[in-house]
Every structure is written in C-alpha cells, then in structure tokens.
C-alpha positions in Angstrom: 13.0 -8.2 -2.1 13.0 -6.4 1.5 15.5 -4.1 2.9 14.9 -2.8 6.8 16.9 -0.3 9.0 17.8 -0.4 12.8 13.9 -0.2 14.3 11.8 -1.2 11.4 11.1 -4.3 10.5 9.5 -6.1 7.2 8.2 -9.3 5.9 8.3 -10.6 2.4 6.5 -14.6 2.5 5.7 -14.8 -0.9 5.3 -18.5 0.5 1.8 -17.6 2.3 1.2 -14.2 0.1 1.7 -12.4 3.0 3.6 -8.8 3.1 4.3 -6.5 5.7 6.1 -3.0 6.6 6.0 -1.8 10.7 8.1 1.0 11.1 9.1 2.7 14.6 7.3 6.1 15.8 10.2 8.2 16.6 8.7 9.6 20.2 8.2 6.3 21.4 10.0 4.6 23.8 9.7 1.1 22.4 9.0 1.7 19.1 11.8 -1.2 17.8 9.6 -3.8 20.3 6.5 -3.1 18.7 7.8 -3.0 15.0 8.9 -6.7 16.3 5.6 -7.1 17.6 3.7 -6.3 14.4 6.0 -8.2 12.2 5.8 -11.6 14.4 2.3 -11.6 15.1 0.5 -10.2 11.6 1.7 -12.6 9.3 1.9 -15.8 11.7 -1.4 -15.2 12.8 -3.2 -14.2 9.4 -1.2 -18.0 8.0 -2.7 -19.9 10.4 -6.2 -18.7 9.7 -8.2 -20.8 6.5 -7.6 -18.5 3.6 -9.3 -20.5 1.8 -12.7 -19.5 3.3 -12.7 -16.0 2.9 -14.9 -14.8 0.0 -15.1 -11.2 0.2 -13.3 -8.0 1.8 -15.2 -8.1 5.3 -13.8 -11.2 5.9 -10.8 -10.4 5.4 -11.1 -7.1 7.2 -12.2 -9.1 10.4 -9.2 -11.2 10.3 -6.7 -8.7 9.6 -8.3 -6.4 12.8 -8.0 -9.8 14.7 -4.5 -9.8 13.8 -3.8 -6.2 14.6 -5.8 -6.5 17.9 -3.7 -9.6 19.2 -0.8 -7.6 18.5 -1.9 -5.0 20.3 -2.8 -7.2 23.1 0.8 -8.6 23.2 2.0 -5.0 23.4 0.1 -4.3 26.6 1.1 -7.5 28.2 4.8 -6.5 26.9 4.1 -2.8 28.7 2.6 -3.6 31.8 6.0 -5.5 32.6 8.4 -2.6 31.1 6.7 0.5 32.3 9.3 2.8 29.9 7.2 1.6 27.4 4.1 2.1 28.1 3.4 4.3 25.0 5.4 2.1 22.6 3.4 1.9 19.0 4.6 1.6 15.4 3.0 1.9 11.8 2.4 -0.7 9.1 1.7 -1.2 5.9 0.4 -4.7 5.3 -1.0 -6.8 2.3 -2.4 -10.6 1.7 -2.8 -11.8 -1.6 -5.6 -14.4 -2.0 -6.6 -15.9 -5.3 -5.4 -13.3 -7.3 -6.9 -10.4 -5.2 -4.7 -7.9 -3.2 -5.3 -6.8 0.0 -4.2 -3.7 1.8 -4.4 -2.1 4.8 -2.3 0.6 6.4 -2.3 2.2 9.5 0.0 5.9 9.7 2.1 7.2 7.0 3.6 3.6 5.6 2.2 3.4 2.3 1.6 0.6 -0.4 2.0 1.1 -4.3 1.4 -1.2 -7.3 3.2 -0.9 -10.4 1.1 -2.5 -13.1 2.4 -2.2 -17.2 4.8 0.3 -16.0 1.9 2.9 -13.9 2.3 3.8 -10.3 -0.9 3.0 -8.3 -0.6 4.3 -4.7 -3.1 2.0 -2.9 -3.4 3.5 0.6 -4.0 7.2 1.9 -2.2 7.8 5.4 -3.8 8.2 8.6 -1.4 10.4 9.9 -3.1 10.4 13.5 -3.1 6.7 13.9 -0.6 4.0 15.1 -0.9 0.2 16.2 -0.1 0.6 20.2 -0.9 -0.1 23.6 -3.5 2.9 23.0 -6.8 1.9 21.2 -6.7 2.8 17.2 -8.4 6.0 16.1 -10.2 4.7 13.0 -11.4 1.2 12.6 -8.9 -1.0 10.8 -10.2 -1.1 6.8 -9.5 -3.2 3.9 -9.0 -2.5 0.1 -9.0 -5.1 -2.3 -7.3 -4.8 -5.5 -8.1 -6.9 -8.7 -4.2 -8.5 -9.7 -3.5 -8.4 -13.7 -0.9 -10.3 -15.1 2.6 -8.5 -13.9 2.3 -6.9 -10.9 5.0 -5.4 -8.5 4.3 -4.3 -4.9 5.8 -1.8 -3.2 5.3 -1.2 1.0 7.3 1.4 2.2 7.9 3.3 5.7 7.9 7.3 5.8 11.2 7.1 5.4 11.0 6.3 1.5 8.1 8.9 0.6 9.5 11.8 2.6 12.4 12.0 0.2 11.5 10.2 -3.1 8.9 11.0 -5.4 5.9 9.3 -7.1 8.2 10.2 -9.9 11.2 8.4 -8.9 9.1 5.6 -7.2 8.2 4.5 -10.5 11.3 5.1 -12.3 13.4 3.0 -9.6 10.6 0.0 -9.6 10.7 -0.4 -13.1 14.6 -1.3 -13.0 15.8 -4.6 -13.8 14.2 -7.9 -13.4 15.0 -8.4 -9.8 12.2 -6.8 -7.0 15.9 -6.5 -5.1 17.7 -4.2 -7.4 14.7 -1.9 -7.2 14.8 -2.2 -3.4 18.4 -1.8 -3.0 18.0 1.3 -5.8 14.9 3.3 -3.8 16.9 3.2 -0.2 19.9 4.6 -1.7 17.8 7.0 -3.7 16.0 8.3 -0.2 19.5 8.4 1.9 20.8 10.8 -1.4 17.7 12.9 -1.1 18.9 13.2 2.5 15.6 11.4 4.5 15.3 12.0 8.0 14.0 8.5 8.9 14.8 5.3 8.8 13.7 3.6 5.2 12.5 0.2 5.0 10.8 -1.5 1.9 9.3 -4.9 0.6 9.5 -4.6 -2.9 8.0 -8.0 -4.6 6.4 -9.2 -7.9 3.2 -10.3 -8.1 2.7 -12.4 -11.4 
C-alpha cells in the first residue's frame, strides 16, 4: 500500500481515512526532519479532531491549515534549537476521506491521482513555489473535495514518481492486480528504470 525512500516519509491509515505523502526539498538542510514532522503531526492531529462535525469543504479546509500550521510551529521550535536547519521544509500531498467524500490538498510538486473504472483523474495542480517550512506558505492552504463512486484507487506520489513516469504508465501500472501493493511496488521500479533523479515515495490505496 505505501512504499518511502531514505527522506520521505508516507502514511497509509485506512483505519481513520487518513493519507499522506511529505517528501524532502533537496536544498534543505533538514528536509528528512520535516518530512517526519509532516507525517507525525497531519494525520494525528486531523484524528483527534470530530470528523463527524464537518459538513462542507471550509471546514475541512480550516482543520487541515490547523494541521499544517501546528506543524509548522513544531518546525520552528525544532529550528530555533538546531540552527543548520533553520530553512528545513518539505512537500505533501495529503487526503481525508469523510463519508464517502475525498479530500485533497497539496502543497509543491507531490501530486494526488484517482483511478476510477479504469480513468486517471489527477486531483491536484502543483505549486511549484511553495513548501510546508519554518518560512510562512505562499498561497493559503486549499481544499478539493471529490465525490467517491464505487471502486476507487488513490494514488499520492512525491516528484520523484511523476518526473520519470507518465500519466500513461501511471494508469497502466495502477490498474495491475488486485493488491494497491503490487501497483506500488510496480510504479517505483518503473520510475528508478526511467532513471528519476529523486527519491520516489507513494501511497497507493483503494477506496471502495
């Protein structure tokens, strides 16, 4: 279901519906830490909120950016004591499902798909500019909220994946086997023959 390399990290709790991908900004000194950060705080934090209040996309907007601003928080306090990484920051792609609505937010160049009766939906467009750090965001953190039919697989990927494999392949790979894992374990080996530069990390999972 999730596969992650040396400084990204992922989360796949079915469990609580929650998914995420951080991935590490190559520049950064502590880039690993705040992939950590991201991947401990998002889904622990968005859990122990009552999902079963929201009722709409703001609200679900304001808790996500709650999420991603205690993160950040922790990655100040985490700087101010380690000043080599005082620019550290990472990506994310991250998604909630909540009575059969998805919802998906993205901050860089990770990306989220859906495969639904076999067609490849890419969900998010990349803010190439913007990271989750110790510096304030550049654009607001938004929401988008996608109606779930009856087979559904997900697909939240670092730069790693789409850098090297196509939409093409993307689809081709998730529609392999019954197992989200065999099309995880398929698309990293696809990207490291396409020869990526980065590290890959995916959380492939079924939605039913």
């Amino acid at each position: 279901m999730k596969l992650e390399r040396r400084e990204d990290r992922c989360v796949a709790d079915s469990d609580r519906g929650v998914f995420l991908v951080a991935s590490e900004i190559g520049w950064h000194s502590g880039r690993a830490e705040a992939s950590e950060i991201l991947a401990r705080v998002l889904p622990d934090w968005l859990a122990a909120t009552a999902k079963c209040a929201w009722r709409d996309v703001d609200l679900i907007e304001s808790a996500v950016a709650d999420a991603v601003d205690a993160a950040r928080r922790e990655m100040i306090a985490f700087a101010q004591t380690n000043p080599h990484f005082s620019r550290m920051a990472a990506t994310m792609a991250f998604a909630v499902v909540v009575d059969r609505t998805l919802y998906v937010t993205c901050v860089g160049n990770c990306r989220a798909y859906l495969l639904h009766r076999d067609r490849l939906q890419r969900l998010s467009k990349d803010r190439l500019a913007d990271v989750v750090g110790v510096e304030p965001l550049g654009e607001a953190i938004s929401v988008d909220a996608f109606e779930l039919g009856e087979v559904n697989r997900l697909l939240l990927c670092s730069e790693g994946l789409t850098d090297s494999v196509s939409d093409g392949e993307l689809q081709h790979f998730l529609r392999l086997g019954e197992c989200p894992q065999t099309s995880a374990d398929a698309l990293v080996n696809v990207a490291v023959k396409n020869g990526t530069h980065n590290d890959v990390t995916c959380v492939v999972v079924d939605l039913a």
